[in-house]
C-alpha positions in Angstrom: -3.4 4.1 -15.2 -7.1 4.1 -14.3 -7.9 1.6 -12.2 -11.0 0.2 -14.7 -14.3 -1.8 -14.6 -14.2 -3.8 -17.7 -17.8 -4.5 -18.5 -18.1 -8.2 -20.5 -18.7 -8.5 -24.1 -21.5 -11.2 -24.7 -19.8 -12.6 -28.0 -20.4 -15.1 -30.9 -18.5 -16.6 -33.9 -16.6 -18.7 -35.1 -12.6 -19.2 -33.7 -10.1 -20.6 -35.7 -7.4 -22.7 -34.5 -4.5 -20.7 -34.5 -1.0 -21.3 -32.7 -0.3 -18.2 -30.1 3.3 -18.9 -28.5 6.0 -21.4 -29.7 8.2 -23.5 -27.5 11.2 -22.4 -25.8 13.2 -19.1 -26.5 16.4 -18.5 -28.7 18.6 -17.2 -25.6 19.1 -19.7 -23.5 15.8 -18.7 -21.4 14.2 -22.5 -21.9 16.6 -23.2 -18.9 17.3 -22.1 -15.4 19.7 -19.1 -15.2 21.7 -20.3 -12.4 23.1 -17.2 -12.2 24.1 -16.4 -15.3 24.1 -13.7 -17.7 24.2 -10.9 -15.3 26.1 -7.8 -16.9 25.3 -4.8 -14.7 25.7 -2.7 -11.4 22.7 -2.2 -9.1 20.3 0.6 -10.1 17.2 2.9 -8.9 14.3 3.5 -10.7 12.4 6.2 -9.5 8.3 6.6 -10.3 5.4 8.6 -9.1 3.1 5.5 -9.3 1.8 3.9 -6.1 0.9 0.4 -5.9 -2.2 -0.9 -4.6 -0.5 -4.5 -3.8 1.8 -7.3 -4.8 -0.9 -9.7 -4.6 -2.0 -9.7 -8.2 -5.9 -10.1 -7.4 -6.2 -7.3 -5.8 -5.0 -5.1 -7.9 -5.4 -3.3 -11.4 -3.0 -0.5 -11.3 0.1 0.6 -13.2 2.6 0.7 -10.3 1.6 -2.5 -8.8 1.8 -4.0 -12.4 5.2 -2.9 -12.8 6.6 -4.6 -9.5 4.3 -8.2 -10.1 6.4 -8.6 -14.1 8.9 -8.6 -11.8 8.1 -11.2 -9.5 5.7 -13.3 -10.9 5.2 -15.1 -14.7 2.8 -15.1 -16.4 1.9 -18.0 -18.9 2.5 -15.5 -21.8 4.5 -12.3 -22.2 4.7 -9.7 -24.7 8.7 -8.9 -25.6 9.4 -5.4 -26.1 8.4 -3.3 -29.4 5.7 -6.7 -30.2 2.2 -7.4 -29.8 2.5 -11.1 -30.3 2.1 -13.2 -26.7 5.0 -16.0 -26.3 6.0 -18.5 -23.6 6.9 -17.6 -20.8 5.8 -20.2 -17.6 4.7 -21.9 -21.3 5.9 -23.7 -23.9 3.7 -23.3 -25.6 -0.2 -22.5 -26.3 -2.7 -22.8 -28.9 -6.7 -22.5 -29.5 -7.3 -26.2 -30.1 -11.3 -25.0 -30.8 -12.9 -22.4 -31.0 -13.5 -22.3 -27.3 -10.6 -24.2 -25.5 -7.3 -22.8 -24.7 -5.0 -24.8 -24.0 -1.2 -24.2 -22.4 2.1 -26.7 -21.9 4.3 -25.5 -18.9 8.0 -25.2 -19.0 9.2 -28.5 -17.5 11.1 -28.1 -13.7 9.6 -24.6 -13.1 9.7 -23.6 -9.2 8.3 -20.5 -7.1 11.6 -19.0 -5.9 11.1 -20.0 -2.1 11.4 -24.1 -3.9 8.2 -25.2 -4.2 7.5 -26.8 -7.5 5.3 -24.8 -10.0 3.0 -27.1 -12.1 -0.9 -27.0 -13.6 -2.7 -27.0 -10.3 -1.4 -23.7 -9.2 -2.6 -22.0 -12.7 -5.8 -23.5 -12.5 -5.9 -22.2 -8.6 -4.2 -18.7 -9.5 -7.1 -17.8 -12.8 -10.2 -19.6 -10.2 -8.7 -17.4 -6.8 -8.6 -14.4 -8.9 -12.1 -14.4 -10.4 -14.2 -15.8 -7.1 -12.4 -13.0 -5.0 -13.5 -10.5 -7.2 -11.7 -8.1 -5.1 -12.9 -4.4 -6.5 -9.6 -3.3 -6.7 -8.4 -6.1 -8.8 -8.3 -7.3 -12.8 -10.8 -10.4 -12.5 -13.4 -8.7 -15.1 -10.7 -9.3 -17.4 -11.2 -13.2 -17.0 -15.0 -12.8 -17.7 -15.1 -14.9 -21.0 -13.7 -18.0 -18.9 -16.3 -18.0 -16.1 -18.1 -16.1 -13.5 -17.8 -16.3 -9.7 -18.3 -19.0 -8.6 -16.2 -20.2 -11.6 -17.5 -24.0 -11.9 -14.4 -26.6 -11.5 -14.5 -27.9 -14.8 -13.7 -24.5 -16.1 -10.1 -25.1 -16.4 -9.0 -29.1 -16.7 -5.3 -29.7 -15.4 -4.7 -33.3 -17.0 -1.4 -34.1 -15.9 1.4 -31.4 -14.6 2.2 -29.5 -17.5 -1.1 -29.3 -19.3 -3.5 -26.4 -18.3 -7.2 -26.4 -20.8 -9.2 -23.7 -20.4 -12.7 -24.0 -21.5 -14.2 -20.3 -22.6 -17.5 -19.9 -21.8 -17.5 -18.1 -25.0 -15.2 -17.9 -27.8 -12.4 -15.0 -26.9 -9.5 -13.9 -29.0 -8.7 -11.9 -26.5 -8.2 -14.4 -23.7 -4.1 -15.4 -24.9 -3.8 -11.4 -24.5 -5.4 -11.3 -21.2 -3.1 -14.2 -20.0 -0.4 -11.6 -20.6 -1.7 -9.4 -18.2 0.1 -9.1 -14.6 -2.9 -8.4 -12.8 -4.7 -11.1 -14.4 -2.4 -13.6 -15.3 0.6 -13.8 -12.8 0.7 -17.1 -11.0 0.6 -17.6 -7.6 1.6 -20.5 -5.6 -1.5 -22.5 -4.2 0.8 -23.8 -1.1 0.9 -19.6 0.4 -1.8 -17.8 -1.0 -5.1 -17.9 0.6 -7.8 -19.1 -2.0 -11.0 -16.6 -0.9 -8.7 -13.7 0.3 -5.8 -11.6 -0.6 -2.1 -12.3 0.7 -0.2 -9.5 2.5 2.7 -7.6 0.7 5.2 -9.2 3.2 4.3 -13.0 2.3 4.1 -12.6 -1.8 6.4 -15.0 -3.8 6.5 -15.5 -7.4 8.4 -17.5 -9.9 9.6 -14.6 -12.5 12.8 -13.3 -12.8 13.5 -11.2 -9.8 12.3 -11.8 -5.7 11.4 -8.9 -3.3 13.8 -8.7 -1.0 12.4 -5.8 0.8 9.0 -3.6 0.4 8.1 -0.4 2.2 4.8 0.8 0.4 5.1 4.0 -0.9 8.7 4.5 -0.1 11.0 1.7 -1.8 11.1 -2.1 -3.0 14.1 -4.1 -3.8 14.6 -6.4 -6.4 17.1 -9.3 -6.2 17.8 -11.9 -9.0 15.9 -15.0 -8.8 18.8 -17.6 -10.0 15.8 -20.2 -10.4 14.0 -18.4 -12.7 13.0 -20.4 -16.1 11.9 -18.4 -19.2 13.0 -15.9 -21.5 13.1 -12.6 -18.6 16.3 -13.6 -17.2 17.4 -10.6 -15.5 20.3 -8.6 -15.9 21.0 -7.4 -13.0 21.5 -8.8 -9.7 19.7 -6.0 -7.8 17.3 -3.1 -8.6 15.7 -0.3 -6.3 12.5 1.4 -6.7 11.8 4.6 -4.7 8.7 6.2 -4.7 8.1 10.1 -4.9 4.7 11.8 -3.9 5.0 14.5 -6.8 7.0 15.3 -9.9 8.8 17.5 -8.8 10.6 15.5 -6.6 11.4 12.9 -9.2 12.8 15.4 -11.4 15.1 16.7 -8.7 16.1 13.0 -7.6 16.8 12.4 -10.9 18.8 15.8 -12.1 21.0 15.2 -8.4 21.7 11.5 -9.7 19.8 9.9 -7.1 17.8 7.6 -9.2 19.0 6.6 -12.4 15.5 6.4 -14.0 12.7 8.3 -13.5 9.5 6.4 -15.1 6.1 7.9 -14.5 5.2 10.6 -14.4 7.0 13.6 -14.8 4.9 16.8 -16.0 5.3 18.2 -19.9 7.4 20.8 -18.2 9.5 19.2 -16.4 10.4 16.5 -19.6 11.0 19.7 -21.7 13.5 21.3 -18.8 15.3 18.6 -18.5 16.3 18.1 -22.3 18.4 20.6 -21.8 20.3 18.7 -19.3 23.8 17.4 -20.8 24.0 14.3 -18.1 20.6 13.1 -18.9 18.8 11.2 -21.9 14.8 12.0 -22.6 14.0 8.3 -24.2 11.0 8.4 -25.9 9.0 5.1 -27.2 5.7 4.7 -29.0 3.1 5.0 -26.5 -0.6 3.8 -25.7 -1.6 6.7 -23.4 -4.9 8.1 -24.8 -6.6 10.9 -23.1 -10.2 11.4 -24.4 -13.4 13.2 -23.7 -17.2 11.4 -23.3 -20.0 12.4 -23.9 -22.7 11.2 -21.2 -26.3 10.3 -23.3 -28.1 10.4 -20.2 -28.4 14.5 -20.4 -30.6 16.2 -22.8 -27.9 18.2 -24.2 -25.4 15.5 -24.7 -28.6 13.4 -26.0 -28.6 16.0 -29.4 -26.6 14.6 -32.2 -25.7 18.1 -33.7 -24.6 19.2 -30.3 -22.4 16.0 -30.2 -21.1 16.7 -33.9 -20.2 20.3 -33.2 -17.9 19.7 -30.9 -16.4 17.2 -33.0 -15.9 20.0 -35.5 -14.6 22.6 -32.8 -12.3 21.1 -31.3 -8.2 22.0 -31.8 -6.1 19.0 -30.6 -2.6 20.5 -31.7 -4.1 24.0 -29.5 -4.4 21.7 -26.7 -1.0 19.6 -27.2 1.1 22.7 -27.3 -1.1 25.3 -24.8 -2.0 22.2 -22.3 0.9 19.4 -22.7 4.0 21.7 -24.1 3.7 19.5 -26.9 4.7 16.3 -25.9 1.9 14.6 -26.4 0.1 14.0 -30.4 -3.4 14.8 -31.6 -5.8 11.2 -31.8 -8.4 11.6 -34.5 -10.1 7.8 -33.1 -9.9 5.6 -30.2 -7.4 3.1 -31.6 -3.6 4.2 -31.1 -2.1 4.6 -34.5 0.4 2.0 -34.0 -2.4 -1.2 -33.4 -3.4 -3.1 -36.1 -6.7 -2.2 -37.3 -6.2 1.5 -36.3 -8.0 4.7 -38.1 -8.3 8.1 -38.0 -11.8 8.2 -38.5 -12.3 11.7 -36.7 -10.3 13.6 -38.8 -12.1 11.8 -42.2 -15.1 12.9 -40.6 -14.8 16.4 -39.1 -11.2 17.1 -40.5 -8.1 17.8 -38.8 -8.6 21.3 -37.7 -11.3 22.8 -36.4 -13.8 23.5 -38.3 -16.6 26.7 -37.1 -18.3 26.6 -40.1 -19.8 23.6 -40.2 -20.3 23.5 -36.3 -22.4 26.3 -37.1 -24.2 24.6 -39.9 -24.9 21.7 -38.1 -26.2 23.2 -35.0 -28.6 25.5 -37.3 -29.6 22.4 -39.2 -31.1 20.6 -36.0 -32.8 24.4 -35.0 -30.8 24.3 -31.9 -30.4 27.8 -30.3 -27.1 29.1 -29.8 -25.1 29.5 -27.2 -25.5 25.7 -25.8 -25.2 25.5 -22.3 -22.7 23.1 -22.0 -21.2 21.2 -18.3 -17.8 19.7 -18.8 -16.3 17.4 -15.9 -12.5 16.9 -15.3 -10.8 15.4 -12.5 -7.8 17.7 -11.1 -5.3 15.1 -9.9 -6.0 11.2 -11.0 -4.5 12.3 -14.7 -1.9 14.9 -13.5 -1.4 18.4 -12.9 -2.5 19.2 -16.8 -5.7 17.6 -17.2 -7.2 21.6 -15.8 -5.2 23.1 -18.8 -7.0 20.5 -21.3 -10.3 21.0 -20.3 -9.8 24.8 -20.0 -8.5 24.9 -23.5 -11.7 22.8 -24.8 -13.8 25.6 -22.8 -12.1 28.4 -24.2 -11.7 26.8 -27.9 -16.0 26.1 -27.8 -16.5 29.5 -26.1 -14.4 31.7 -28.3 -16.9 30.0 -31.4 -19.5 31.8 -30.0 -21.6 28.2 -30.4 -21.4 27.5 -26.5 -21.6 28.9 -23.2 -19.3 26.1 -21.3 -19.3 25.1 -17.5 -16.0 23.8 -15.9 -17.0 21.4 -12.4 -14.3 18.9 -11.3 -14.5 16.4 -8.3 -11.4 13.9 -6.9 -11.5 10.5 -8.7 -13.4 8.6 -6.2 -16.7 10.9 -6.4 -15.8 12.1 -10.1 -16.3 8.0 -11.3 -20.0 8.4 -9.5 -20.7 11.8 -10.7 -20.5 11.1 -14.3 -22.1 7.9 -14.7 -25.1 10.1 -12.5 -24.9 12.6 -15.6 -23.2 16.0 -13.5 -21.7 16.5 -16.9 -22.7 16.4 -20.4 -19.0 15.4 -21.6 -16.4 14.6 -19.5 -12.6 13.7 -19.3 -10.7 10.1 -19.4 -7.4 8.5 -20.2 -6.8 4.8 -21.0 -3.4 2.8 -21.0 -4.0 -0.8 -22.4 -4.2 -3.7 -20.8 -2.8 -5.2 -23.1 -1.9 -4.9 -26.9 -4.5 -5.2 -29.0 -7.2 -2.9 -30.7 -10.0 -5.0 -28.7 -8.9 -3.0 -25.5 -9.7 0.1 -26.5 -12.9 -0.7 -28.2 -14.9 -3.4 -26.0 -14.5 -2.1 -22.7 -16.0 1.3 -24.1 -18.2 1.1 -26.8 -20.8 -2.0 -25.9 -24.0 -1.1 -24.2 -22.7 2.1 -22.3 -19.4 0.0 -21.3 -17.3 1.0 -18.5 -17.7 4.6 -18.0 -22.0 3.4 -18.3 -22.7 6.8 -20.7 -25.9 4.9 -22.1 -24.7 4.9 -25.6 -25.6 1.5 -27.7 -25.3 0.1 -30.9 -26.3 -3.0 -31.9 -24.3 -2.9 -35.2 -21.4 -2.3 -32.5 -21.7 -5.1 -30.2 -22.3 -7.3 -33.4 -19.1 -6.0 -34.6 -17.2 -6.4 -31.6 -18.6 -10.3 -30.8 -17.5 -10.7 -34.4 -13.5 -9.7 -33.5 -13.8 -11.1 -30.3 -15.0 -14.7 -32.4 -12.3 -15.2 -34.7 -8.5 -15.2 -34.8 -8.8 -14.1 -38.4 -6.8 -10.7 -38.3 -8.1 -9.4 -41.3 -11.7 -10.1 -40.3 -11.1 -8.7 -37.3 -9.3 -5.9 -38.2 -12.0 -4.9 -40.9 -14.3 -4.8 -37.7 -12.3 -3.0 -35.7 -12.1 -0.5 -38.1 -16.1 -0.5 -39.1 -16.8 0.1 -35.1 -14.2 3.5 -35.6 -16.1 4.7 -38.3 -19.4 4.2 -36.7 -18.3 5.6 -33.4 -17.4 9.1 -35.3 -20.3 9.2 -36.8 -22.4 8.7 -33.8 -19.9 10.9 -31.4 -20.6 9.0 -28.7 -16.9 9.9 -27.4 -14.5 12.6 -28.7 -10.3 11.4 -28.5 -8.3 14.1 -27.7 -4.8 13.4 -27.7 -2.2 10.2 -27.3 1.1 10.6 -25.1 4.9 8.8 -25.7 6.1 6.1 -23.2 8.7 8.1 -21.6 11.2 8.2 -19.3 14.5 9.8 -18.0 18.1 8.3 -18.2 21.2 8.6 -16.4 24.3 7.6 -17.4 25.5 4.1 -18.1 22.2 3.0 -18.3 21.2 0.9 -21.1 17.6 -1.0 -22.1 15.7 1.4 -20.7 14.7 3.2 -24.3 14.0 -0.8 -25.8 11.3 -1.3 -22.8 9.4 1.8 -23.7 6.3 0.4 -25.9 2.4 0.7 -26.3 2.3 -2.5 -24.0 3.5 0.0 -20.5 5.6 -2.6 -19.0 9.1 -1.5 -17.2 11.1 -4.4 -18.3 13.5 -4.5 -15.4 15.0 -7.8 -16.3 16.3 -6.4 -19.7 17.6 -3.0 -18.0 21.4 -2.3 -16.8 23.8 -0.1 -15.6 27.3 0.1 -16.5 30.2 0.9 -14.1 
């Protein structure tokens, strides 16, 4: 996961009221699980991630994400295979204007070392995380409530169980970012400092499982919390998670049985060797993962339209699934994952879905631009894995071979890469995206308005109108009518290029079960609904 700048949206319009979670769950989750409903053995999980730290503002990162679902709740969780938020430290929680949000706690809810969880510690958790503002951490994601210093009267806690938030502006979004571990997890106000972070030894959450034991980038345990309240409970009293430094070792801990999943990331290779493995199951789930390409506006050759637009028309996603990714990952024709409402493929209406050399040509001619274009494409060789060199080499050779370019590969680590292309080293360059959470918002606002994160001095004002419009309203065909709109318009001005989308994988051994139910667009391990039998 790229750990993001999410630049705000200034928004307007109109938000309806509209109820967002219901009270209590069908399962019994309403109460505490005093140690029920446990079914399986202890298990391992095994990952590539890292994890920046269990203190949820200061982070924004996959791995830690996946540990602080487990030890922390959020007011609002997304069940697996939905996009719709429901209770989960709340009962409930609806828009009661078009700019308040307002929450009801679970009644009796406690941290799990017995301190009492109520109002106060949401309203300390949401203000601690956006006055840090720690640059590793997730509190751009709270913009629409408030700014550091975020006034007191941002968030009214009227009695114990009542938390009001009052949006600065009106947000759809906001119940989605509530969801959001790095954002929303709550902390307790009695052990976490209020203007710094906590280390990983002191964390404690209230969510379905407590951290027993942490080594960074070696192993944590998970241990049932019996207190927890909400529909997580887990279902097993104790799961491990060791830590690999490359794929290949989690593909040999996993084919010698000594994890029982491996989640994240093993190469294309590797998840096509080890189909053929008769003790294993490849689990495959709908994924979010989007890698993509961007064009930076700033240079004068990424600044011409018909440059921009042949591109479009040159390049071969299915080349670049099969010779780059073995072809486990699918072709994306627009920024929206095909599985979101609101979702297009306006690329391939545009430009078609194979290349097209013809019309590259045309276009090119058209504008009287002299062929070869010298063109500078920027990767990064390890943040997005061993294959992100084979993608950009395949876009080289693909625009090369058309005899329409003359294309320059540079690459720098993450760290001086982020600097380099917002400086303009590259007239296009390579990203990838995994949402934050589910919803078509997060893969349009955080790009497209005013240059947005990756700052590649594209704007629109037809765009930001559109996208204050969806942010305005929780009318989903309104805003899905937007949504689609700012597709269209993005493919006609190429400000970005998608590339390809990627599966929510993961490796089984056996007796385990849950694991394939957990892998959705949303990207959360759900390790409270996984077991092993035996």
């Amino acid at each position: 996961m790229v750990n993001r700048r999410f630049l705000a949206v200034v928004g307007a319009g109109a938000l309806a009221l509209a109820l967002v979670a219901c009270g209590g769950d069908d399962d019994g989750g309403g109460g505490g699980s005093s140690g029920g409903g446990t079914t399986g053995t202890e298990w391992i999980l095994g990952t590539t991630d890292s994890v920046t730290a269990l203190d949820p503002a200061g982070s924004y990162d996959l791995g830690s994400s996946a540990l602080q679902y487990a030890m922390y709740q959020q007011l609002l969780t997304v069940p697996p295979g939905t996009t719709t938020p429901e209770g989960d430290a709340a009962e409930s929680c609806e828009y009661t204007d078009p700019k308040t949000f307002q929450c009801t706690l679970r009644e009796g809810l406690t941290f799990s070392n017995g301190d009492p969880l109520t109002s106060s510690d949401v309203k300390f958790t949401v203000e601690r995380n956006i006055n840090i503002a720690n640059p590793n951490g997730a509190s751009v994601l709270l913009a629409s409530l408030c700014e550091a210093p975020c006034p007191d009267d941002a968030i009214e806690t009227p009695d114990d169980q009542t938390v009001i938030f009052h949006l600065s502006r009106a947000d759809a979004t906001f119940q989605y970012v509530l969801t959001h571990a790095s954002a929303g997890s709550i902390v307790n106000e009695d052990v976490f400092p209020a203007d710094s972070l906590l280390s990983d030894a002191e964390a404690v959450g209230s969510g379905p499982f407590v951290m027993a034991d942490y080594a960074k980038d070696e192993q944590a345990t998970l241990t049932k919390n019996d207190d927890y309240q909400g529909p997580r409970e887990a279902k097993s009293s104790t799961v491990f998670v060791k830590y690999y430094p490359e794929a290949s070792n989690l593909k040999v801990a996993v084919q010698n049985g000594e994890v029982d999943v491996a989640w994240r990331s093993l190469s294309p290779t590797d998840i096509v060797d080890l189909k053929d493995s008769s003790d294993l199951q490849v689990l495959q789930g709908e994924g979010a993962e989007i890698r993509y390409f961007v064009w930076q506006l700033s240079t004068p050759t990424a600044k011409q339209e018909a440059v921009r637009k042949a591109v479009a028309y040159l390049i071969d996603r299915a080349a670049i699934s099969e010779r780059a990714y073995d072809g486990t990952v699918e072709p994306l024709y627009s920024l929206v994952p095909p599985s979101f409402p609101g979702a297009t493929e306006s690329f391939k209406d545009v430009y078609g879905a194979e290349p097209d050399p013809a019309q590259a040509e045309k276009v090119l001619n058209d504008a009287g631009i002299k062929t070869p274009v010298d063109l500078v494409i920027g990767y990064t060789p390890t943040h997005y894995g061993p294959n992100a060199v084979d993608e950009a080499t395949e876009l080289q050779s693909q625009l090369n071979d058309s005899g329409l370019f003359k294309v320059a590969l540079k690459n720098a680590e993450w760290e001086q890469y982020q600097n380099l292309y917002k400086e303009g080293a590259y007239d296009l360059f390579q990203l990838g995206w995994f949402p934050d959470f589910v919803d078509a918002d997060n893969y349009i606002s955080p790009f497209v308005v005013d240059g947005g994160f990756y700052a590649n001095n594209y704007s629109n004002p037809k765009v930001n109108d559109l996208v204050a419009k969806e942010q305005g309203t929780d009318d989903q065909a309104v805003r899905e009518d937007a949504f689609e709109q700012i597709q269209d318009i993005i493919a006609q001005d190429v400000s970005e290029i998608p590339s390809w989308i990627g599966p929510n994988i993961a490796i089984a051994g056996p007796g385990m079960e849950g694991v394939e139910e957990t892998l959705d667009p949303a990207f959360i391990f759900r390790f409270w609904n996984v077991t092993k039998s035996g």
